[in-house]
Steps between C-alpha positions, in 0.01 A plus 500: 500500500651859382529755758252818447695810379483787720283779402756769694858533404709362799699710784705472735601720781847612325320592205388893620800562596800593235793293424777630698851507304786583667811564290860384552846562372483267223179649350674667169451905520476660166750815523502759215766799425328870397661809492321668768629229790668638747825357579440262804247357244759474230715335777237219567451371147884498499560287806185331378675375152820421720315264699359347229805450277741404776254460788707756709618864458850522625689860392788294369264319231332837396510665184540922523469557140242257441326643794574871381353418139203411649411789703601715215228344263750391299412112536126342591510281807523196236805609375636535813431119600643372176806673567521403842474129383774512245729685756784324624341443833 
């Protein structure tokens, strides 16, 4: 014998209430480079392509001109990354 289908949708006590997402260091963070950052923003996507290249940001494995180019507008953030991953380092 078949069960009767319901003639409600079914609930539950967790459904009125919204999922709650908490976010952690390994959810990816989209980062972007405009002219009209300031510099400690510049500074984070920096450190932020470091860490993601290397997975650190040690001032011996930096890159001044590369960095330099990049604040000037003279390279887009992708540019940046590709050069960082053919450097020596």
């Amino acid at each position: 014998m078949a069960l009767p289908l319901l003639k409600y949708a079914p609930t539950t006590q967790n459904s009125r209430v919204d999922p709650l997402r908490v976010g952690s260091d390994e959810d990816p963070k989209a980062v972007s480079m405009d002219k009209a950052m300031d510099r400690e923003d510049q500074n984070f996507v920096i450190e932020a392509a470091y860490r993601q290249i290397f997975f650190h940001a040690f001032k011996v494995d930096r890159d001044r001109t590369l960095e330099c180019q990049l604040r000037d507008g003279q390279i887009t953030v992708r540019d940046f990354i590709r050069s960082l991953c053919l450097s020596d380092t």
